[in-house]
Structures are given as structure tokens and as C-alpha cells.
N, C-alpha and C positions, 0 to 999 in steps of 0.2 A: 415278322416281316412279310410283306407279301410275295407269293410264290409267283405273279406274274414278273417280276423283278428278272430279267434275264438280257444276257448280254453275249455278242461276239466270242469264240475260244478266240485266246489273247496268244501269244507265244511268250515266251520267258524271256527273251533278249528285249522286246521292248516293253512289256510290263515291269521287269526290272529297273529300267531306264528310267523308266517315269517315273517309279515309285522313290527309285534311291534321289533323283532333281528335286523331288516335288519334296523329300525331307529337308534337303539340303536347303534349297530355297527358305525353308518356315524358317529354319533355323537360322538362317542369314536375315531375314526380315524381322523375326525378335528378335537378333542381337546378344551375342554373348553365346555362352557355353550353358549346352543344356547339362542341367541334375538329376542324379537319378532321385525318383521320389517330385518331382517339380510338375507340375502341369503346366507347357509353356504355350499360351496362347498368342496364337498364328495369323494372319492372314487367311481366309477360305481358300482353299484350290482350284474355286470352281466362283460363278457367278451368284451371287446369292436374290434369291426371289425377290422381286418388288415388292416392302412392305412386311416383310419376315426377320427375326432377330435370330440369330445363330451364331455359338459359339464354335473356334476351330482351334485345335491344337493336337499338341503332340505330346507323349510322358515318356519318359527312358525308365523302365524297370530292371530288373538284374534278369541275365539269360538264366541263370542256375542258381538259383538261394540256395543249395546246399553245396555245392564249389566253391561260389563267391570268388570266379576268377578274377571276378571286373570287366569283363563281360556283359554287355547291356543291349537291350533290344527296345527298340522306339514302337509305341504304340500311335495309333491317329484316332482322334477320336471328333464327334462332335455331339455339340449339346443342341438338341433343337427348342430355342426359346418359348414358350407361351407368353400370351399376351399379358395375363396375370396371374403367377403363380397362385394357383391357392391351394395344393395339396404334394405330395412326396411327389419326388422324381423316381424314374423310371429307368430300368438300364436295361438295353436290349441283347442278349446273349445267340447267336446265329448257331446253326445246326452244323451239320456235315458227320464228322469233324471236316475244318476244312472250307466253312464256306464265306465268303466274304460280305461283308453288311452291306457292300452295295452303297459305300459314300464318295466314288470317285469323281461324276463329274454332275451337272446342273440337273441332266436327266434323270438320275439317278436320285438327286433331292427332289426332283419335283415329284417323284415316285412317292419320296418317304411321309412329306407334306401330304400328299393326298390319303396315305396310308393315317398320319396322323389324325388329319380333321375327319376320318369314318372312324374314327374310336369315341364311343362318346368317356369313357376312361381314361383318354390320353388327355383330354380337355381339361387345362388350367399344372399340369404339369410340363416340367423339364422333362425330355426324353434324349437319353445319352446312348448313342451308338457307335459302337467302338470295335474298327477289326482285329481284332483277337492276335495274336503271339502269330507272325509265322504268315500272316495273310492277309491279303489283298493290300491294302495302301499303308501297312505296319511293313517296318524293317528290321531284320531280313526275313524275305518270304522265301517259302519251302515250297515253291513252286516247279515241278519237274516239266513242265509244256514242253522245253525246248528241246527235253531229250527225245521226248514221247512222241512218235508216229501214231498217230492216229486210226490210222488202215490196223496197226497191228492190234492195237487197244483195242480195235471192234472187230477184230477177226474178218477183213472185208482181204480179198482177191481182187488183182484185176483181171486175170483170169485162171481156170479152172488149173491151168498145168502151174502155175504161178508156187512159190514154195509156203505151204501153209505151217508151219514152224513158230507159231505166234509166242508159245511157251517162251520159247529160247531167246528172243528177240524183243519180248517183256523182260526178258531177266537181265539181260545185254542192256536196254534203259535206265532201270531202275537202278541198278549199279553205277552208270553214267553221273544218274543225278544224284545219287546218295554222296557219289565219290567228288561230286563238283563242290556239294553242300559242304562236307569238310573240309573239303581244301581250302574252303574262306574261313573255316575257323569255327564254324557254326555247328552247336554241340546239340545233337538230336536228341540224346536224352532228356533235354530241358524244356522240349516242347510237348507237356504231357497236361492232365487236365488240374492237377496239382498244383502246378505253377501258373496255370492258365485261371485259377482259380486270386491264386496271389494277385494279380497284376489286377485282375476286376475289384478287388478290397483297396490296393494302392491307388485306382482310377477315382474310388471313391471319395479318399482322404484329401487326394489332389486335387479334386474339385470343390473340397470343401464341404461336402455331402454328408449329414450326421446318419441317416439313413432314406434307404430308397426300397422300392422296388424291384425286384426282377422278373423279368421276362425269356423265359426262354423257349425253346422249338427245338423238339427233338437232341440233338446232343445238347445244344443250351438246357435243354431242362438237368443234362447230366451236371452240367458246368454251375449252374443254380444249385443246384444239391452240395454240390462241394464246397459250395461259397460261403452257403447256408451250414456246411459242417463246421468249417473252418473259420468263419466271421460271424456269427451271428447277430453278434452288436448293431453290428451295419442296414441289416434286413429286417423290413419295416412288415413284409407281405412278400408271396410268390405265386406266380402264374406261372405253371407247367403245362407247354402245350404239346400232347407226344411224347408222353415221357418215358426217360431212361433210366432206371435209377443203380445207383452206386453200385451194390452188389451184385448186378447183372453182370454175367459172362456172355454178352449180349451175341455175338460168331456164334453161338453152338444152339442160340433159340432158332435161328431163320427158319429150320424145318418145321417145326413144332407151330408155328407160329401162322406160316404160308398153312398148311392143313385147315389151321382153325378157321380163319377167314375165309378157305373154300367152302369150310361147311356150312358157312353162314351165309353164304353164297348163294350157295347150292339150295338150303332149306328157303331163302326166299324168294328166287327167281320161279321157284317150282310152285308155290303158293300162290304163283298168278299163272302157272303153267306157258311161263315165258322160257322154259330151258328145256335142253333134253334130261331124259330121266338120267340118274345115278352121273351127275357133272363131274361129281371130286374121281370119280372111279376112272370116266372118257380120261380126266387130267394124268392120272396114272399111265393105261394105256399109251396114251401118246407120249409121254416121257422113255417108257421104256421101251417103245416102238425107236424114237429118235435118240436112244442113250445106242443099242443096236448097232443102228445105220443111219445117221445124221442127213439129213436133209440137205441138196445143195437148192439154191436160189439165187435167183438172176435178178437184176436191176435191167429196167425197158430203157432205152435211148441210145446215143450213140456211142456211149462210152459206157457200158456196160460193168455191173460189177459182180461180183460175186459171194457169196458166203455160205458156210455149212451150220444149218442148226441142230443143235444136239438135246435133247432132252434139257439139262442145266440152261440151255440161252431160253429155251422154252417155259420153265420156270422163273428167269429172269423177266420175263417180260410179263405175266401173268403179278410177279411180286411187284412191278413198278405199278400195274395197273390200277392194282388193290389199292392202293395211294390216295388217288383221285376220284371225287364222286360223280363225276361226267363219265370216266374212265372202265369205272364198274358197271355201268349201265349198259357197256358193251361187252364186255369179259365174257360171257355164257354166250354169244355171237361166234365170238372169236374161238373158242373150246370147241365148241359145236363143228361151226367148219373144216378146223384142221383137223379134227377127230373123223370127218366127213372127208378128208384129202383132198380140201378145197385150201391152198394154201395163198390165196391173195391176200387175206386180210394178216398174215402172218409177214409176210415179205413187206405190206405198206410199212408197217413199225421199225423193219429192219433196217429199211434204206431210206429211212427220215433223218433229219438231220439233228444233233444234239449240241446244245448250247451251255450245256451245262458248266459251268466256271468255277473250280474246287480248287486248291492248293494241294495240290497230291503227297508231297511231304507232309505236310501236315498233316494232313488224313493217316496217314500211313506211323507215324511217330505216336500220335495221340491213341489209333486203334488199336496198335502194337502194346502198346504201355499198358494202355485199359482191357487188354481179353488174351486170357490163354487159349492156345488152338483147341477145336473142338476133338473128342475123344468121340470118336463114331465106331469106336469095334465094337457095339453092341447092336449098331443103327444100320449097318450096312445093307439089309433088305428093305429099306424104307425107301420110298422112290424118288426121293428126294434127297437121298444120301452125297449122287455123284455131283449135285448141285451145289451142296455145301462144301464139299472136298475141294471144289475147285474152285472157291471163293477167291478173289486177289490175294486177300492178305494169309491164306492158308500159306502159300509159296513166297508170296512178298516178306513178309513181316522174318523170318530165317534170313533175307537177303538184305534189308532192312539192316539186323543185326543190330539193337539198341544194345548198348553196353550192360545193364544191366535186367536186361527182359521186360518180359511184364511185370505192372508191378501189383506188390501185395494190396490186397482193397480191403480197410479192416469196416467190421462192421458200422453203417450209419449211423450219428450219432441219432439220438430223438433229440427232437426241440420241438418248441411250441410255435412256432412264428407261424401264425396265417398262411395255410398254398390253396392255392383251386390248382387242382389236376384234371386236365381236358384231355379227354378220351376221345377219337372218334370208333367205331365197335368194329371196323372192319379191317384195322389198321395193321399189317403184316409184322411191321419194323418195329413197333412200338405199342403191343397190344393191351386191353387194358388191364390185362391179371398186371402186366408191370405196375400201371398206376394204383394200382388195391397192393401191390406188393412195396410201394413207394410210401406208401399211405400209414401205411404200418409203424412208424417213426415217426407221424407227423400226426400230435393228437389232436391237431386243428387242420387237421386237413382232408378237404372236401373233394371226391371223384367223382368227374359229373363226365358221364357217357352219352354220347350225340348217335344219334339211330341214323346210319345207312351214309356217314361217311369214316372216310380214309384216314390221312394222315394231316396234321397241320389243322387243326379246328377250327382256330380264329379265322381264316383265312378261307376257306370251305365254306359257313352257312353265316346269317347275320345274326344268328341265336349264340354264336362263342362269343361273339362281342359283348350283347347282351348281356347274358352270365357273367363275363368278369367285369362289367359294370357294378351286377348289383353287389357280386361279391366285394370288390374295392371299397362299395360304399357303406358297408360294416362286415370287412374280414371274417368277424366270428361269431357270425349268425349263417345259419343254412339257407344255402341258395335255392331260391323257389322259381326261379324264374320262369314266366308260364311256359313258354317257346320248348323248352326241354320237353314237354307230354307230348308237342305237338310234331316233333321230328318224327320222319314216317323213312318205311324201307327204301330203299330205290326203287322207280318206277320201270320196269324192263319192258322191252318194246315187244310185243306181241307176234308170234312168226312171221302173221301176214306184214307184220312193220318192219319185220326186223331189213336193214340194207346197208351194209358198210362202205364206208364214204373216207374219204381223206380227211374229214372233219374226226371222223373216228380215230383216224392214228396219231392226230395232234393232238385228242386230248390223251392219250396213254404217251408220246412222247412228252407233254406238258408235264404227266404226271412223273415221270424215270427221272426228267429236267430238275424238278421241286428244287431249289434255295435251303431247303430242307431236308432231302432226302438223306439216307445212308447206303446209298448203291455205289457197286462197281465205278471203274470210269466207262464213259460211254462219250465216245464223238462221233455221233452218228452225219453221215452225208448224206445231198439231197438225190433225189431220185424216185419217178413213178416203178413200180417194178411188175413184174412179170413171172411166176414159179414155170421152171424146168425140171 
């Protein structure tokens, strides 16, 4: 899905609102009582394009297949029509965990339409996108906004003597909203990628679909893997873009991971002599300068704000950047200066504002379930330690408290079904030893690495479209596609070029924002800023 895709932070009390009318309504308009297993086609909730066939509906699948309370959760989905079918449909799987496909209203389609006619892949297929258990226009959503302060999520002051206690006052939220989500009845445990896997196999029989496609982006690729364990009948071919695979304890890579794409960083910006010498080493220094004595920073205007950066936010922002391939071309700018105690370009990113739109529950339920905490008494001198420690869901996922922990992830099975696995080589969250370690169970399947981007491939260069083009059009023949020789490093601005601009910290907020990411929450606010 494309990562321009972004929207307003919603609050809970009216995205709730919406979502529970706009069920009811469908449900009132087809008439009669929905089934579980039924795929009940709906009215659109939105206006639908001049000239565009599009299906709308909704499925009730079981909250818990192994309770079997009776207990049901309504999924929304929609089929986006081709004019004439002539090849498999296609099922679109969203990332996060957590994040919403983005099918709420006309804008939003006219998003996807446009997203659809630049594939030349999607051309003459159904394309089914469907939000997932837990999120966005499915019911019930695990959405905590209405608990969540924002200022504390981003660690922002409004001023300096203000009580910075953010710890305590995250923990005080999350309990709020875990403790709201129960009280409706809503069983946390049964939003995990297991059963989120079940309801993508039942979408498919509901609609009739002998086999399709998958698509997925970063957790989707996790979510396709499972599907692809657990159904395979169903699965014709797979595009993994970002992948995550099954036996990843994915929380305890971040350090290991952030390193490598510095040095890769590092080894190319230095090859045009666009960086200072020894980048990963400045990165170090300045973490453990700001892990010390954290940084405070000021917002410029009349309403000024405030926040302390500590080594871990400093890391955080460097991981979101890696993401993005606009984003990266600035990264050794940014190292350089603050390592130089020019901290402007550090503060533009901090008091930018974030749009990012996640189901926090969900994210929280689904991460919890899939990663035991990381085991760092060995890792403690690593500079990147106090980074990792202090992840959300290190202290979340204990407060969380799913009934029965994480859970066991038995080995993948192998199968044969056709995957292209889309690498981009700089990619923090999602590196590509994962995709060669995903690969490894799939004796047809192909790891195709893009030089000198991030995260999200399809989306990033016109060469990942390309590629799953040619791949779709015979699955199991090796992809030659020329574009792949011809991806080149990033091109880094030269000293005398180098000049950081507010164009610079939108594209590293664009990147942290991603529809795709697996980052923290972040509601960042607007503000030009000023370091103290």
C-alpha cells in the first residue's frame, strides 16, 4: 500500500463512533442477521468513483477459535473490481502490527485506485483489502487514542519545571485502555497473528476465491507466512515486501540490525567523501554523550515546548530514518552536526508533527504474543543497549499481561508456493539476512535486494513494481529484471551542498510516519524550533 497514505490522529470516542454506525448501518442495509463464515455484501461507506466497480462488505469470524466463546469479530473489507478479470486476485495484508488499510472514506479509495493503475501487476485482477482483526473500520478496534496524551507519548514539556514522569503516566494509559478493552468483553489474547491468519483463509472462502495472491509489507509479510503455513491450498504465489519471518524474535534484533545499516552507511557516503570519517563510531559517541546528560530542546514560537533527548530518542530517530530513501541521503548531515553540537537539525525532527494512525492495542496484543523480551545481560556494553531496554513494549507488553504470554512459534513449515522476497539493503526493521533466513523454507523462492533503499520496496523505486511484474508472470523462473543491476548507492550531497532545510525533516518524519513501519508511537506536534 503506499506509504503516502496518511491521515489526521483520530481520537477513540469518535472513531469508535463511526466505525461501530457505519457496521450497523451495513448490517441494517443487507437485512437480516449476519453469519459467522458469511461474507455480507454492503452498500460502500463512501462514494464510489465515477466509472469504478467495487465490492463492499463485511464477514463475522470467531474472536477466539480455540474458546469458541461465540464471541465474533466483524471484519470490513473491499474488493477493488478490474475491468476484466483475467488473472488470480490479490489480497493486500498491512504492516504495523497495527495499521489500518486505509478504506475509510472516498479519499482514501481514490488513494488506492491510483495505487492500483501504477502496478502494472495489479492490472486485470481483483484486489481485496481488508482491515485486519482489531483495526481501523473492523469491529472491535483496540484502539487506545482516547486514553493516550500525546505530550506524554512524545516525551514533549511545556515547560522545563513541568513534571517529566512520562514512564508512570504511560503506564497509568495503557492500563486505562487495556482495562476499557475488557470491560467490553474483548479477549486480548485472540488478537494474535494466528488467528489473524485464520480470518484471511475464511475472507477467502467467503468470497468465493479458490486461490489468490498475497501481498504483504513488513508485518503483512509476517501475516502471509502464516497463512502460507496454515493454508496453503489457498495460495497461488507470494510477494513479501520487508520481510519478517515466523521464527524471528524480531525486539531483540533492533540493535544488531541498526549497526549494520550504519556500516553501510558509513562505507558508502565515504566512497564519494560525502561524510565525516569513522560515522558509526560519531553515532556511538553521541549516544553515550546523550545516554550521560540528555539534551534539553526548545520549540521557537509563542508557545514554546520542550523535551530532553537521551542517546535511545537519538537512535530512534536515526532507525526511522534508515527507512526512507530521501531520508538517508540526509542521515550523515544530521550525525555530523550533532556530533559537531549543532543541534538544529536534531530539534526540526523532534517538533514536527506525526500522523501516524496505528491501533495501539493491537500493535501491543499481536507484538506481545509474537516476541519474548530481549535477553541483553550479555549486550549491556553495546551502545545501543539502553535503546533497546527501553523499547515500549519492553515495560508495555508485562502491563499488557495477555493471559497466556507469548506464544510458542514452532518451526516454518517448507512449501513450494512461488514468494518474491523484496529486500531494500539498508532496511533497519527488516533486514535482508531476515529475507535469505525466510527463504530458507521456500524452495521457490526468490530474494531480490534493491541497492540504496529503506524499507517498503514497492513503494520506494519503480524497479519493485517492475520485479513483481515479471515475477507474477511465470512465479518459477528467476527474475532477471534489468532495473535490479541498475539500482545505484545513494547519492549524498557534497559538503559544499550539504544544507538542512525543513524539506529535510519531512522526509525523515514521512519516513518514522510509514503505513508500514514498526516503530514506537510518535504524535509528534507542529513547531519551527530553536536548541537551548
Amino acid at each position: 500500500m503506499p506509504t503516502c497514505f496518511s491521515h489526521p490522529y483520530i481520537k477513540l470516542d469518535r472513531f469508535l463512533l463511526l466505525a461501530i454506525s457505519a457496521v450497523a448501518l451495513l448490517l441494517c442495509a443487507g437485512g437480516g442477521k449476519l453469519y459467522a463464515g458469511e461474507f455480507k455484501n454492503t452498500p460502500c461507506w463512501f462514494e464510489v468513483p465515477p466509472d469504478r466497480t467495487m465490492t463492499c462488505g463485511v464477514l463475522s469470524v470467531p474472536e477466539n477459535r480455540k474458546k469458541k466463546t461465540g464471541n465474533q469479530v466483524t471484519l470490513s473489507a473491499i474488493v477493488f473490481e478490474p475491468e476484466r478479470e483475467r488473472h488470480e486476485p490479490i489480497v493486500f495484508l498491512t504492516g504495523g502490527p497495527g495499521q489500518p488499510a486505509d478504506i475509510s472514506n472516498r479519499e482514501d479509495i481514490d488513494g488506492w485506485w491510483e495505487f492500483i493503475g501504477a502496478q502494472s501487476w495489479m492490472i486485470g485482477r481483483r484486489v481485496v483489502v481488508v482491515d485486519q482483526r482489531g483495526i481501523g473500520k473492523s469491529a472491535p478496534t483496540l484502539d487506545c487514542s482516547q486514553y493516550f496524551e500525546p505530550d506524554h507519548w512524545n516525551a514533549i514539556l511545556k515547560s522545563v519545571a513541568a513534571d517529566n514522569n512520562f514512564g508512570s503516566f504511560q503506564k497509568k494509559e495503557l492500563v486505562a485502555c487495556r482495562t476499557a478493552l475488557v470491560a467490553k468483553g474483548i479477549d486480548l489474547d485472540a488478537y494474535n497473528t494466528e488467528e489473524n491468519a485464520e480470518d484471511i483463509n475464511d475472507l477467502r472462502n467467503a468470497l468465493g476465491i479458490e486461490k489468490w495472491v498475497l501481498y504483504g509489507i513488513s508485518y503483512g509479510t509476517r501475516l502471509a507466512l502464516e497463512v502460507m503455513n496454515q493454508h496453503p491450498e489457498g495460495v497461488s504465489a507470494s510477494i513479501l515486501d520487508s520481510v519478517v519471518p515466523l521464527d524471528i524474535n524480531y525486539l531483540s534484533e533492533d540493535g544488531p540490525n541498526l549497526e549494520r545499516s550504519l556500516k553501510l552507511l558509513e562505507r558508502d557516503c565515504q566512497k564519494e567523501n560525502s561524510c565525516m570519517k569513522d560515522l558509526s563510531k560519531a553515532v556511538q559517541v553521541i549516544v553515550r554523550q546523550l545516554d550521560r546528560q540528555p539534551l534539553l530542546l526548545r520549540s521557537s514560537g509563542q508557545d514554546a515546548k520542550y523535551t530532553y533527548v537521551s542517546g535511545a530518542e537519538f537512535l530512534d530517530i536515526i532507525f526511522g530514518m534508515l527507512y526512507d530513501r530521501d531520508a538517508i541521503l540526509s542521515l550523515p548531515e544530521l550525525i555530523e552536526r550533532t556530533y559537531e553540537q549543532d543541534f538544529r537539525p536534531l530539534a526540526d525532527i523532534l517538533f514536527e508533527p506525526d500522523d501516524l494512525e496505528i491501533s495501539q492495542g493491537m500493535d501491543f496484543s499481536v507484538t506481545c504474543s509474537d516476541n519474548n523480551m530481549p535477553d541483553l545481560s550479555d549486550k549491556n556494553d553495546q551502545y545501543w543497549a539502553k535503546w533497546v531496554q527501553s523499547d515500549d513494549y519492553s515495560w508495555a507488553c508485562p502491563v499488557w499481561a495477555l493471559e497466556h504470554g507469548a506464544a510458542s512459534q514452532p518451526p516454518p513449515r517448507r512449501t513450494d508456493i512461488p514468494t518474491l522476497l523484496l529486500s531494500g539493503e539498508y532496511d533497519p526493521a527488516t533486514p535482508t539476512v531476515w529475507a535469505n533466513h525466510a527463504a530458507q523454507t521456500l524452495p521457490f523462492g526468490q530474494v531480490v535486494v534493491f541497492r540504496g533503499i529503506g524499507h517498503d520496496v514497492i513503494d520506494s523505486d519503480p524497479c519493485g513494481s517492475k520485479v513483481t511484474a515479471d515475477f507474477l508472470a511465470n512465479p518459477r523462473r528467476k527474475v532477471t529484471t534489468a532495473c535490479i543491476a541498475q539500482m545505484e548507492a545513494p547519492k549524498f550531497a557534497n559538503p559544499v551542498q550539504k544544507m538542512w532545510s525543513g524539506v529535510t525533516a519531512q522526509h525523515a518524519l514521512s519516513a518514522m510516519a510509514s503505513k508500514q513501519v514498526r516503530l514506537p508511537f510518535r504524535f509528534r506536534h507542529l513547531g519551527s524550533v530553536s536548541s537551548e
